[in-house]
N, C-alpha and C positions, 0 to 999 in steps of 0.2 A: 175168405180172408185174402187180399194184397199182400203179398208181402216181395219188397225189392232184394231183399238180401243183403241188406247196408246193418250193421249193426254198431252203437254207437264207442261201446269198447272196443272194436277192429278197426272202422271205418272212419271214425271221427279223430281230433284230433285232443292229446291227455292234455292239453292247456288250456288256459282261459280265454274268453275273448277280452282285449282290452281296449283301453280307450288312448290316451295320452301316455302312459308309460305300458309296462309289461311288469308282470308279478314281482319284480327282481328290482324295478325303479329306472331300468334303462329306459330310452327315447326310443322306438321302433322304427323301423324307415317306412316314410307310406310313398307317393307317388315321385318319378324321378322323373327327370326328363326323357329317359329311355323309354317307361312305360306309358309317355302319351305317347311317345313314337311310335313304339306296339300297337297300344290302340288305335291311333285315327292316321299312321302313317308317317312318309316321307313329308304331309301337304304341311304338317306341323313346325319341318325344322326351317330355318330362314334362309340357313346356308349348306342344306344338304347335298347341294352340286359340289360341297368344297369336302365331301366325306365328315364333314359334321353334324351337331344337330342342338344350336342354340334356338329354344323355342321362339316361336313368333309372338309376340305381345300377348294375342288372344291366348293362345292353349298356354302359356304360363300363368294369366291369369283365371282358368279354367285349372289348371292345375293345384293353382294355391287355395280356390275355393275349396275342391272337392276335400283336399288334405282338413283342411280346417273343419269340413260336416261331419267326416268321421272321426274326427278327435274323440268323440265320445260313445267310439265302440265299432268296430270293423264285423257284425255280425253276419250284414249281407257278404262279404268278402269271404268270410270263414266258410259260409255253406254254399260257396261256389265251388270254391279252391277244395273241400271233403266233397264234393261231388265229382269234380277234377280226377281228384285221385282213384277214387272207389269204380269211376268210370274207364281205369285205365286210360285215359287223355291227358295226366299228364305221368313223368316217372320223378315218385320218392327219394329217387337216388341224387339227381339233381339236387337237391334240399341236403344230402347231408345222412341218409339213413334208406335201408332198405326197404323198410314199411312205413307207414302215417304214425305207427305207435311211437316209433323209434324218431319220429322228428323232435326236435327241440326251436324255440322260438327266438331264446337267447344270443344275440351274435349271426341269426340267422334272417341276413337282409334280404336273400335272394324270397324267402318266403314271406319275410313282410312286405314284400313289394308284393308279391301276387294278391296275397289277402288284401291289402290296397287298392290292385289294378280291379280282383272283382268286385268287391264293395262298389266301385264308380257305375260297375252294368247297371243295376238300376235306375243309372240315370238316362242310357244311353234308348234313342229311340225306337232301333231297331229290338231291343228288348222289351222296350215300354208296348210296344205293339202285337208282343206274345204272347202277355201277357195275358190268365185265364182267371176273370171277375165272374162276379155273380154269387148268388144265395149260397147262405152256408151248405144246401143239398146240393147244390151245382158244388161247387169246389170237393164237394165229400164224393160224389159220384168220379169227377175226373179223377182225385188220385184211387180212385178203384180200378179205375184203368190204367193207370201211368207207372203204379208203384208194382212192379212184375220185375223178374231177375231178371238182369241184363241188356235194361228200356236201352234204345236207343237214345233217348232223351232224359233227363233229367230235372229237376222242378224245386225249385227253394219256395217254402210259404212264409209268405208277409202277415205279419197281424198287428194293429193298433189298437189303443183303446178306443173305446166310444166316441171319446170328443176327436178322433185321431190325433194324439197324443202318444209316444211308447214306443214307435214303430220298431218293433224287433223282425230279425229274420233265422228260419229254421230250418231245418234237414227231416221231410217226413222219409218213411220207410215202409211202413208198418200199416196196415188198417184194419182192424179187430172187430167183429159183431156181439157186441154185449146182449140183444134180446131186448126185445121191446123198444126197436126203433133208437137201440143207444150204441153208438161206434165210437170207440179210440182210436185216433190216428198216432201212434206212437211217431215221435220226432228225436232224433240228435238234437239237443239247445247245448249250442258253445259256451253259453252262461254255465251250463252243469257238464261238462266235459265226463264221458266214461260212464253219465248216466242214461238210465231211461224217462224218457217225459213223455206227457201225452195230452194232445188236444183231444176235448171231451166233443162229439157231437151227439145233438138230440135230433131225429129225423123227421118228428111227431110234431115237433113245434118250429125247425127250421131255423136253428139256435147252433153257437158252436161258445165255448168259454177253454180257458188256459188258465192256470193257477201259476203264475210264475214265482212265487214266493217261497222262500224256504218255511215260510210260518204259515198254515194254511189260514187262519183267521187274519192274514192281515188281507184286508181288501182294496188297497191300495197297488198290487199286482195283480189285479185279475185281472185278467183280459176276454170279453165275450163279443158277440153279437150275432145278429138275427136277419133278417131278407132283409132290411131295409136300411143298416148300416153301413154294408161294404166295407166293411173291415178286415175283412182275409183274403188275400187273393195268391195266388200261382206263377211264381215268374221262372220261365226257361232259363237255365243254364249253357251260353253261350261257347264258342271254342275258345279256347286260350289264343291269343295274339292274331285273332281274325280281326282285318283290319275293319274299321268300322268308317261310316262316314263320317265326312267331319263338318256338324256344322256354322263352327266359327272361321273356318278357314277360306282364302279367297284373295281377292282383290276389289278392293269400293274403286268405282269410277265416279268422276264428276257430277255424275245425273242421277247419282246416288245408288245405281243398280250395281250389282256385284258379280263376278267372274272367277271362275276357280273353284268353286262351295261343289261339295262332295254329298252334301245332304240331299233331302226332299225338298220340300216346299220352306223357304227360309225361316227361319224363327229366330227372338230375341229369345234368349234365357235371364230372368231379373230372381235373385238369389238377395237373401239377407245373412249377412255372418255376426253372431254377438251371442251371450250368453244363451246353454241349452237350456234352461228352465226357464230363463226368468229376460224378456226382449220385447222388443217393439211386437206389431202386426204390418203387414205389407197390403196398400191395394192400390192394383191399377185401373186407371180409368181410361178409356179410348176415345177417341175423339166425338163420338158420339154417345157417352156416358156410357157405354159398356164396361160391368167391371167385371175385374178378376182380382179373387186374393180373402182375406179376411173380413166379415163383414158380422161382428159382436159373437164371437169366438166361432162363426161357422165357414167355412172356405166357399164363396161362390162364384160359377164361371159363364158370363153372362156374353163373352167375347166370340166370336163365328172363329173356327182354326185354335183357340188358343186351348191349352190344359194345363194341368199340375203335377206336380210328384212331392206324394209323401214320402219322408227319409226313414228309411230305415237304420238307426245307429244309436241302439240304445246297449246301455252295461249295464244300466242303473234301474230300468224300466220309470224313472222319472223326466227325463227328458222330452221337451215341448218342441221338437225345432220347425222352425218354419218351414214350409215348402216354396218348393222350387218352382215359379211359375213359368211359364212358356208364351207369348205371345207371336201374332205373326211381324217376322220384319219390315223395315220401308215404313212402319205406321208410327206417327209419334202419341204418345202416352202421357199421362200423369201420375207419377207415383207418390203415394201418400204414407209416410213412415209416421205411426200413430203406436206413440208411447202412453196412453190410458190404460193397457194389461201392464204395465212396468211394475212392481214390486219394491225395487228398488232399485238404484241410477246403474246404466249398461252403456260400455261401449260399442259401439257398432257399424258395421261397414253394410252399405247399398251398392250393387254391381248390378250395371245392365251389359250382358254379352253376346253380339253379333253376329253373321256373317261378316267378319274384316274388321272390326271393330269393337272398343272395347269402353265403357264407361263410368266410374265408380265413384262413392265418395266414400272414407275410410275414415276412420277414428272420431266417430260421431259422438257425441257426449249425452246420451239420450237420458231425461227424467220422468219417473213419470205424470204423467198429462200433455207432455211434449206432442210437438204437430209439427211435423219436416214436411215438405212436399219438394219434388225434384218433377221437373220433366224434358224428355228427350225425346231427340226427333234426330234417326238415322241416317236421315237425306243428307242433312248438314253436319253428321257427327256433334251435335250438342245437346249443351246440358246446361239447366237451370235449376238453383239449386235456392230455395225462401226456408229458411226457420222464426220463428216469432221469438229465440233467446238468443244471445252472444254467444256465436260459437266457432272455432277456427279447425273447421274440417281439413282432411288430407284428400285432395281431388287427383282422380289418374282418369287421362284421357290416352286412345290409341287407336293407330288406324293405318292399315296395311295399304297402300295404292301401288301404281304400277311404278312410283320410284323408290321403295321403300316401306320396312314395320316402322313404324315410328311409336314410341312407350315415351308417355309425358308424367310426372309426377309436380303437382305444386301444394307446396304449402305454406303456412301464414297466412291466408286470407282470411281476414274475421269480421264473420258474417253478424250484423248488428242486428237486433229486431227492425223487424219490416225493410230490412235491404235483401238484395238476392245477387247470387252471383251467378253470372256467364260465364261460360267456355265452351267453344266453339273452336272446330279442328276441321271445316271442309275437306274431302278429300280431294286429292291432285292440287290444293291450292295453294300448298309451302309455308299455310299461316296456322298462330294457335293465337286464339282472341280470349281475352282474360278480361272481362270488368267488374265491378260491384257496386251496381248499382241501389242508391239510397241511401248507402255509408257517406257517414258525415266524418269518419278519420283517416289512418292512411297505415294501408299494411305494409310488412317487410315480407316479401316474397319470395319464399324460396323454390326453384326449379332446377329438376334435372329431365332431360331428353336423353333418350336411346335410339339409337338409328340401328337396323338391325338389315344388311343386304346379303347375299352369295358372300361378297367378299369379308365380311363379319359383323364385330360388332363397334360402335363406337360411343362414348358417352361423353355429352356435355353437361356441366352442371353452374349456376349462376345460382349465389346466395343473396339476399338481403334486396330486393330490387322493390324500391316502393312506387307504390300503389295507392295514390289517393282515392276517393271515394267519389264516386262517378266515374272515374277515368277510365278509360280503354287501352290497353295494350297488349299490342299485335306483334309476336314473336316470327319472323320472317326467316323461317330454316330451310326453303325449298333450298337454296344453293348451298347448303350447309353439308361438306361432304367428308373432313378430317379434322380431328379434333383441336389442329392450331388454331382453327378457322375461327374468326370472333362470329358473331349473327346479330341482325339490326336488330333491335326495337324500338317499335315505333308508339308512341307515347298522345293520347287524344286527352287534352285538357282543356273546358271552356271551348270548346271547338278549335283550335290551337294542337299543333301538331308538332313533337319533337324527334327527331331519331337519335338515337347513341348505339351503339356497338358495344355489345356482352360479350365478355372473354371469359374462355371457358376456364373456370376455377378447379 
């Protein structure tokens, strides 16, 4: 027998895990601006030479993703933060109480931020890479090893359903020999607080199942699988506030290379936000037809450098959410937002995330059989964006160079079948190109810009600017440095050229 000496009435925590509210109805705090600081640093704030730390475009919008995937359950965070404790790495006392028992969740933000900050490690690379896969005998063997008083390391298990669908995350402790080849891994599940749970393995057949259900005949929470599903795996438990790298942060030059990235080998992160049951599917294709993403309900990764991450953030054990894909940077892509799983109408946001830049479309009106395609190419900071129905997405473009964060938001543009809209943000070039091509009418555009230097922050914003259909117009902010300051635009119609001066509203 293993056994770590965690036990789930001492070492766990007597609340639930939740999702959007807390048993009580209150809001929870999940990630602040301090704890991407924690996590990835100084490289994050814009103006931390000024003893501040207004995020820079990127880790804000990395930030509000990650907030939004675990809306629907902070599981992996819970069995960080109970291993935290149980490992003496962090102190109870800080929270509010002398023991884990004695914590309360209510009122207590400093603990929902941590539950936040650890839920986000599994996204984060340096953990994706510690992560210990393999046959359900292989994961059954390591925690024979792992689970001993007083490991120096510690270990949360992942499990999804078959389709990987469910992703939950748990707190093993415990590993039991039943005889005849059958082991219990007793686990802490934050879904059952103060209980005992236990993943079934069979060693005979190379099989592992979870009954997560309070009704044991309902089969709609089980959770199993066998060598060739990969559905359980072992992720390290990280230090608290070890800075990690970061790798959205930087500086884009002209020639499209970037300066300042803290990571490895560059990558785009492309994330879908919208309903957890019931959303589009995500796939990208490379410039040479390599894909990655969803391909008739299966995830395939056809791309050289690129991988994925299934989410773990389940309450409900119903939850579908998309994974998070990874590509390498510098490459432009096509991504294809395929509402055929849709169920019924969802809204939803696309983000492609950088080194230095940042690219999304937001409040997508997706039906299902809907066919979006979007592509981007990081050299030039742009984005093309074709639907085949009327739709008037919210577009946010960003991009950090060596004069400045610059965060763009526009919207009103209404995309007609068979028209597409550009935008386009070179970096170091002071311009944001906007047109929509194929539209035969004319939108009311609304945009606001954020400058964000050492010295702070500043915001312009310009309502109602229309936009006829084909036209071009090029937003000339390079000298744009205080907010009396009006900024050209320059206006392409019939090959005819206008400028006016936008004052900032």
């Amino acid at each position: 027998m293993a056994d770590s000496g965690f036990r789930p009435g001492h070492n766990g925590f007597t609340f639930q895990n939740y999702g959007t509210t807390l048993a009580s109805g209150a809001v929870p705090t999940n990630l602040t601006p301090a704890d991407v600081e924690a996590i990835f640093g100084k490289a994050v704030c814009a103006d931390a030479a000024a003893g501040k730390c207004d995020l820079i475009p990127e880790a804000q919008a990395w930030m509000q993703q990650m907030n939004q995937a675990m809306a629907d359950g902070h599981c992996f965070g819970f069995s960080v933060a109970a291993d935290l404790v149980w490992a003496n790495k962090v102190n109870t006392s800080s929270y509010g109480a002398a023991t884990i028992n004695g914590l309360a969740i209510d009122n207590n933000t400093h603990l929902q931020a941590t539950i936040a900050q650890g839920w986000t490690y599994q996204t984060l690379a340096s953990v994706q890479a510690k992560k210990i896969t393999g046959t359900p005998n292989h994961i059954l063997d390591e925690l024979k090893k792992l689970l001993k008083p007083h490991p120096s390391d510690t270990y949360t298990v992942t499990i999804w359903k078959s389709d990987g669908t469910g992703g939950h995350a748990v707190t093993p402790y415990q590993v039991d020999y039943q005889g005849n080849g059958q082991y219990r891994v007793l686990i802490y599940d934050n879904n059952w607080p103060g209980q005992s749970r236990a993943i079934a393995f069979d060693t005979t057949k190379d099989t592992w199942s979870y009954d997560a259900a309070s009704n044991p005949s309902d089969p709609s929470e089980l959770y199993q699988g066998d060598a060739s599903t990969k559905t359980i795996s072992l992720f390290p438990t990280p230090p608290l506030h070890l800075v990690e790298p970061c790798p959205f942060c930087g500086k884009e030059q002209r020639n499209g290379s970037t300066t300042g990235t803290t990571g490895a080998a560059p990558t785009a992160e492309i994330y879908l936000l919208g309903s957890a049951t019931n959303h589009s599917h995500v796939l990208v294709t490379d410039q040479k037809g390599r894909r990655l993403g969803n391909v008739n309900g299966t995830i395939v990764n056809e791309i050289p450098g690129a991988h994925y991450v299934l989410l773990t953030s389940d309450q409900t054990w119903k939850n579908k959410l998309e994974p998070i894909l990874y590509v390498p940077a510098n490459q432009a892509y096509t991504i294809a937002l395929d509402g055929s799983p849709l169920t019924a109408p969802d809204t939803e946001s696309i983000g492609i995330l950088g080194p230095a830049w940042h690219i999304a479309v937001n409040d997508i009106p997706m039906r299902p059989g809907d066919q979006d395609t979007l592509t981007v190419d990081p050299h030039t900071t742009t984005l093309t964006y074709h639907t085949t129905r009327s739709k008037s997405p919210t577009m946010k473009a960003a991009v950090s160079d060596t004069r400045a964060h610059y965060a763009f938001v526009i919207g009103g543009v209404s995309s007609q079948p068979g028209s597409t809209i550009n935008l386009h943000v070179p970096p170091e070039g002071g311009s944001l190109i906007i047109s929509n091509a194929g539209s035969t009418g004319t939108s009311s555009v609304n945009l606001q810009m954020t400058r964000l230097t050492e010295q702070g922050v500043q915001v312009f914003n310009h309502r109602a600017i229309p936009l006829a259909g084909s036209d071009t117009a090029e937003l000339q902010f390079g000298n744009w440095t205080n907010t009396s300051q009006g900024i050209p635009l320059v206006t392409t119609h019939n090959g005819q050229q206008t400028t006016q001066t936008l004052t900032n509203q």
